[in-house]
C-alpha positions as CSV (number, residue, x, y, z in Angstrom):
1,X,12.8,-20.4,2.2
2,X,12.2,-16.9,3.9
3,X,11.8,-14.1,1.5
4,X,15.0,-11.7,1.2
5,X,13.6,-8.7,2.8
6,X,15.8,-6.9,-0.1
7,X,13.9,-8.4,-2.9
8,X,10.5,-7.3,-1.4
9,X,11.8,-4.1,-0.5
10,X,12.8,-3.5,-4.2
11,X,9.4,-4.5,-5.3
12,X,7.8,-2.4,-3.1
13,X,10.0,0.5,-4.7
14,X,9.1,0.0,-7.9
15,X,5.2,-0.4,-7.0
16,X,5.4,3.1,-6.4
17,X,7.7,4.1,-9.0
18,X,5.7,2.5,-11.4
19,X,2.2,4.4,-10.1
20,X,4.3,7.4,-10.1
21,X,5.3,7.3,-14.0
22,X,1.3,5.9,-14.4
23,X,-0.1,8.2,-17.1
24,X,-3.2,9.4,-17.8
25,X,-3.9,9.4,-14.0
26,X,-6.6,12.0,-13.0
27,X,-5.2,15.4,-10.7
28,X,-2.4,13.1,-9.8
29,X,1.7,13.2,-10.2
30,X,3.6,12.2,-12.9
31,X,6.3,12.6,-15.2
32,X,4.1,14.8,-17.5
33,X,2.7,17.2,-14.5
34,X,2.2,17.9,-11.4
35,X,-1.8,17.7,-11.3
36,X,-3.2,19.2,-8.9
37,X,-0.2,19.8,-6.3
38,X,1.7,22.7,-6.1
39,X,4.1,21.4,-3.7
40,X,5.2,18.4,-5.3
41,X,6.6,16.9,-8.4
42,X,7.6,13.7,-10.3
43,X,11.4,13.8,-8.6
44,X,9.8,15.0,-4.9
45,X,8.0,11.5,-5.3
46,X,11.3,9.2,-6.6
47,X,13.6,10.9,-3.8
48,X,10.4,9.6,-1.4
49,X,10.1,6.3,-3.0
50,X,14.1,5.6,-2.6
51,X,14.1,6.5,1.3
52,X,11.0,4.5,2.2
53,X,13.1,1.1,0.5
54,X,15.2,0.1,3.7
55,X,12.2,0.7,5.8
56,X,9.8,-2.0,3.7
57,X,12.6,-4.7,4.1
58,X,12.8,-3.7,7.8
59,X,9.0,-4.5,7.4
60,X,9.7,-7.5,6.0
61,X,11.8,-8.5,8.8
62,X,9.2,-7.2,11.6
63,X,6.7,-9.4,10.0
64,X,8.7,-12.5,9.8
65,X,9.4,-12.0,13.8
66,X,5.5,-12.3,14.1
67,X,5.4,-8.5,15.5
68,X,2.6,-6.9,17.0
69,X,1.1,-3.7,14.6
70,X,2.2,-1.6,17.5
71,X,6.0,-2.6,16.4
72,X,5.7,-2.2,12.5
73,X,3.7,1.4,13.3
74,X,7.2,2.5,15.0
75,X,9.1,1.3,11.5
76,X,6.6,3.1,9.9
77,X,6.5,6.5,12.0
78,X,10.5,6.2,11.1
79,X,9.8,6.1,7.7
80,X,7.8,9.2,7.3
81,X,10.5,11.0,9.4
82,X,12.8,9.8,6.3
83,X,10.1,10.7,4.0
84,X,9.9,13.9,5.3
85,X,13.2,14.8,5.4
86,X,14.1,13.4,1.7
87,X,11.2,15.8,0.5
88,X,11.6,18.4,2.0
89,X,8.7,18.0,4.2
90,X,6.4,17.1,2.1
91,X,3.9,14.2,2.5
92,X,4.8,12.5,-0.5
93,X,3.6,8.6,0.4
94,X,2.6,8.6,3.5
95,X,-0.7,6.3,2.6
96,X,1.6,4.2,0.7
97,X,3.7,3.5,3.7
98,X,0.8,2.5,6.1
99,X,-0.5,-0.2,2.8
100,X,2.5,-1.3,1.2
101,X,4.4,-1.9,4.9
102,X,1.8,-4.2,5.7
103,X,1.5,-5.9,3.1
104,X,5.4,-6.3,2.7
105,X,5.0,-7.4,6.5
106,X,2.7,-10.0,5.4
107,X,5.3,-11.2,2.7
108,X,7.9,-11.8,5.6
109,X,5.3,-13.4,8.1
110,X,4.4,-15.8,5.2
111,X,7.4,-17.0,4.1
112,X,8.5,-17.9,1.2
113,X,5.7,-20.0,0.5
114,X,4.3,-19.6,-3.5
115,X,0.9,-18.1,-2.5
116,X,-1.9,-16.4,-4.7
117,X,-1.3,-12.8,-4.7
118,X,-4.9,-12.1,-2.8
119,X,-3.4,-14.0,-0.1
120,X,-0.8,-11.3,1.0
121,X,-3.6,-8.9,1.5
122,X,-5.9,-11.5,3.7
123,X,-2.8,-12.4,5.7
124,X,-2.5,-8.3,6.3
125,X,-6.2,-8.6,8.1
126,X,-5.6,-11.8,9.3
127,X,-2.9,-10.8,11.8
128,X,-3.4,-7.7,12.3
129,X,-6.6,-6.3,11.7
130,X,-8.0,-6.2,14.8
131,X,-5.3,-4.3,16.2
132,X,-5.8,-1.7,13.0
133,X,-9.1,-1.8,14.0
134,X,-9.2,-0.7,17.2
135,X,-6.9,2.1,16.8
136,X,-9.1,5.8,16.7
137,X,-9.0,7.9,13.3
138,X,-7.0,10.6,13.7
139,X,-9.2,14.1,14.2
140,X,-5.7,15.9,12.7
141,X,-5.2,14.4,9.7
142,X,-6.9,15.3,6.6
143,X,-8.2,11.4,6.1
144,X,-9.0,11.0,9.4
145,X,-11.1,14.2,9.3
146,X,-13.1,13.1,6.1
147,X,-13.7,9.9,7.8
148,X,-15.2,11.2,10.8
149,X,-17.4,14.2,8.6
150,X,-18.6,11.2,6.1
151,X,-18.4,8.2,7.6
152,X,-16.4,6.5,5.5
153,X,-13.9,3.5,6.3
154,X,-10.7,4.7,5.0
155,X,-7.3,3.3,4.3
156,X,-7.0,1.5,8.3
157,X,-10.8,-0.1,7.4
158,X,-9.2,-1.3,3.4
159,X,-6.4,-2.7,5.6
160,X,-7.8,-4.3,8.8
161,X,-10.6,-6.5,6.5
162,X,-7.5,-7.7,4.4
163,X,-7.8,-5.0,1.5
164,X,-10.8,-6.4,0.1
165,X,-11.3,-3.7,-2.6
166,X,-7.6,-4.7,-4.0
167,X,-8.6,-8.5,-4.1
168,X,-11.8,-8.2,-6.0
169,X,-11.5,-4.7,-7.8
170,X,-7.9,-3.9,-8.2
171,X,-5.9,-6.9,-9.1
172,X,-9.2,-8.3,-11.6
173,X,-8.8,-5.0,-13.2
174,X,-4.9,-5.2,-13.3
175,X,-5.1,-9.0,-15.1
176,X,-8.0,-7.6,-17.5
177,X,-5.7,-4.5,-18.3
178,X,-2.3,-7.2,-19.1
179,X,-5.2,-9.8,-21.4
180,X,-6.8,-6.6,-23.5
181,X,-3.3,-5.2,-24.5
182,X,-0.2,-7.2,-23.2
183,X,1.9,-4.9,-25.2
184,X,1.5,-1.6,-22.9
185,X,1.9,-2.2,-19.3
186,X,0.8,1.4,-18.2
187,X,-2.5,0.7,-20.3
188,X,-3.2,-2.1,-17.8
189,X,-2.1,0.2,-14.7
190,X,-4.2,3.0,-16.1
191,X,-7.1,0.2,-16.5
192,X,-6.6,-0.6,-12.9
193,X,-6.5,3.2,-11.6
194,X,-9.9,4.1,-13.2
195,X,-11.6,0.6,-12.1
196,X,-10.3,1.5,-8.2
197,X,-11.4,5.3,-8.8
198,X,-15.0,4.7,-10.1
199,X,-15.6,2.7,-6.9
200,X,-13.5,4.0,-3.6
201,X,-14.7,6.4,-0.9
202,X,-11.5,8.1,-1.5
203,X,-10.6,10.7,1.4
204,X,-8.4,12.8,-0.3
205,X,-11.4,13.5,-2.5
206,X,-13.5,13.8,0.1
207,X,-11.4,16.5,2.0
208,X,-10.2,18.5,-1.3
209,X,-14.1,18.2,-3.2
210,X,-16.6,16.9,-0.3
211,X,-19.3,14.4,-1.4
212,X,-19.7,16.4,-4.9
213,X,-16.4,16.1,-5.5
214,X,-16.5,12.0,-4.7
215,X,-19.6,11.8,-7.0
216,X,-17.9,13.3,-9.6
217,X,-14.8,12.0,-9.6
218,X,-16.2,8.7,-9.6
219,X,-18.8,9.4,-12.5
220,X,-16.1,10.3,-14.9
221,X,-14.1,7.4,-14.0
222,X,-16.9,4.8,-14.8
223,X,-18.0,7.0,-17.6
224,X,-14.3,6.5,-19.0
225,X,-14.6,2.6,-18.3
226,X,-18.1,2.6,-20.0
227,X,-16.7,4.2,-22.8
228,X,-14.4,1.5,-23.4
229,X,-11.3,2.4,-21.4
230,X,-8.1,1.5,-22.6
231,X,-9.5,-0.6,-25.4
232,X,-11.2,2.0,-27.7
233,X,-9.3,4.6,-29.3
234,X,-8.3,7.7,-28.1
235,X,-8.6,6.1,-24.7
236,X,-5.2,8.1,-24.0
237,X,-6.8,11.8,-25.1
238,X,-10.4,10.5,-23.1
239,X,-8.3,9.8,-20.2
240,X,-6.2,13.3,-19.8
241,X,-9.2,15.0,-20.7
242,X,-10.5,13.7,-17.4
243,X,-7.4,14.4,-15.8
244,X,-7.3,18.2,-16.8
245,X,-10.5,18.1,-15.5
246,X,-9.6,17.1,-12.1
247,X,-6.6,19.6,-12.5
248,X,-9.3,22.6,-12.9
249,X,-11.4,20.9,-9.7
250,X,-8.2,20.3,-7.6
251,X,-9.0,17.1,-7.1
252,X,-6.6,14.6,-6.2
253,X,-7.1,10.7,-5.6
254,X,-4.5,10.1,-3.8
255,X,-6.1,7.1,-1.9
256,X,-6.5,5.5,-5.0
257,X,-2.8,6.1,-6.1
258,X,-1.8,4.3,-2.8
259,X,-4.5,1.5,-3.4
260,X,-3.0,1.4,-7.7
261,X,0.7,1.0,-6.0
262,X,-0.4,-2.0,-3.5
263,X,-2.1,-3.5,-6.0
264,X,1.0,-3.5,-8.2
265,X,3.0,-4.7,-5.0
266,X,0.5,-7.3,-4.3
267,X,0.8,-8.5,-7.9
268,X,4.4,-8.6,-8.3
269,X,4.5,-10.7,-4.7
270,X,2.3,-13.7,-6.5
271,X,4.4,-13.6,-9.3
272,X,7.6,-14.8,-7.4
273,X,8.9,-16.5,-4.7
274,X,11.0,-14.4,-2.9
275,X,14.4,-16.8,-3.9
C-alpha cells in the first residue's frame, strides 16, 4: 500500500516541531529563547513549520510519480515562497525543506513497503543524487558561499550520497539517547543534536564564526558528549551553559538543526508503515 502523502506530511511537521521545542540546543530557537537570532522566534518557526505541511505531501506525491529532482525543486521553490510569506520573510527552514522534501519524496517513491529507517535516506541518493550533484552551489547564498571559501560539502553533498552522516551518526545517536533514558524524549533529541554538532562542517557556522568558529563549536560539543552528555547530572545546566556560549559568539548551527529534524523524520518513517 502507497503511503498517505497526509500521514508523511504530518510527520514531517512534527520533525521540525519537535527540533524546534529541542532544549538545551546551542545559539539555536526554542521555546526558552531566541539564541542567537534577532529576527526570529519560537512562533516565526511553528507559523513556518504549518505552511511547509501541504508541500511535503505534494512531495510525497512527486516522489511516488518517479519525478525528476528538477520537478520536486519547483515544489520546493513554492514552499519557501509560502515560507516566506508565513514569516514574514524570514528564512525560517529553508534547509529543512531541501532535506526533509527529499526524503518525504523518497517515502512516496518507496511505497509503503516496512523498510529500515536508513533506507529512506539511501533511496534519497539513490535516485537522485546525481542530479543534486551536478547542480553548482550557489555563490548568493550564505551556504553556498561558505562552501566555496572552505571547501566543504554542504547540505546538496549530505543529500546526493544518501545522507550518510544521519545513517551512521544521527539516528545511532537518536536510539542511544531513547536506551540511556526512555523516560525523556528531548534528552535523546538533545543526545542526537550534540553527536551531529561535534562532527558536521556546518555552514551556518562556517559563515557566522569561519573555521574558528567550526572548531569551537564542535570542541564544546564533544567536550559535552565526553563529559557524559545526557547521562551525568547536570547534563541540562552543562548543556545551556554551552548554549549561552554560542549566544555570546553568535553562533548558530542551523545545519545541524535541519540534519536533528531529518533525523527525527527519518526515524518516525521506520517506525510505521504509512497505513
Amino acid at each position: 500500500m502507497a503511503p498517505r502523502p497526509e500521514h508523511v506530511a504530518a510527520l514531517a511537521h512534527a520533525a521540525l516541531i519537535d527540533e524546534l521545542e529541542t532544549f538545551p540546543k546551542p545559539g539555536l530557537v526554542s521555546p526558552v529563547d531566541s539564541g542567537s537570532h534577532d529576527d526570529m522566534d519560537a512562533d516565526t518557526l511553528r507559523r513556518s513549520a504549518a505552511a511547509l505541511r501541504p508541500f511535503f505531501a505534494e512531495l510525497v506525491e512527486a516522489g511516488a510519480h518517479g519525478v525528476a529532482m528538477a520537478d520536486l525543486r519547483a515544489i520546493g521553490i513554492r514552499a519557501e515562497v509560502a515560507m516566506m510569506s508565513a514569516t514574514g520573510g524570514i528564512n525560517a527552514h529553508r534547509g529543512a525543506i531541501f532535506s526533509l522534501g527529499l526524503i518525504c519524496a523518497a517515502a512516496g517513491a518507496i511505497g509503503g513497503s516496512a523498510v529500515p529507517a536508513e533506507s529512506y535516506a539511501e533511496a534519497v541518493g539513490r535516485r537522485w543524487g546525481a542530479e543534486i550533484a551536478r547542480v553548482p552551489v550557489s555563490p548568493l547564498s550564505h551556504g553556498g558561499r561558505a562552501i566555496r571559501r572552505y571547501g566543504v560539502g554542504g547540505a546538496s553533498a549530505q543529500a546526493a550520497a544518501g545522507f550518510p552522516t544521519l545513517r551512521a551518526v544521527g539516528l545511532p545517536a537518536l536510539r542511544l539517547g531513547r536506551a540511556q533514558a526512555p523516560d525523556d524524549p528531548e534528552a535523546a533529541r538533545v543526545a542526537c543534536f550534540f553527536a551531529l554538532l561535534a562532527v558536521v562542517d556546518d555552514t551556518n557556522l562556517l559563515h557566522r564564526g569561519g573555521a574558528d568558529g567550526l572548531t569551537a563549536a564542535r570542541a564544546q560539543a564533544a567536550a559535552f558528549r565526553e563529559a557524559g552528555g545526557i547521562t551525568e547530572p547536570g547534563w541540562r545546566d552543562r548543556g545551556a551553559a554551552v548554549h549561552r556560549a554560542f549566544v555570546a559568539a553568535r553562533l548558530s548551527p542551523g545545519g545541524c538543526a535541519d540534519l536533528l529534524a531529518a533525523t527525527l523524520l527519518l526515524d518516525a518513517l521506520g517506525a510505521t508503515q504509512h497505513c
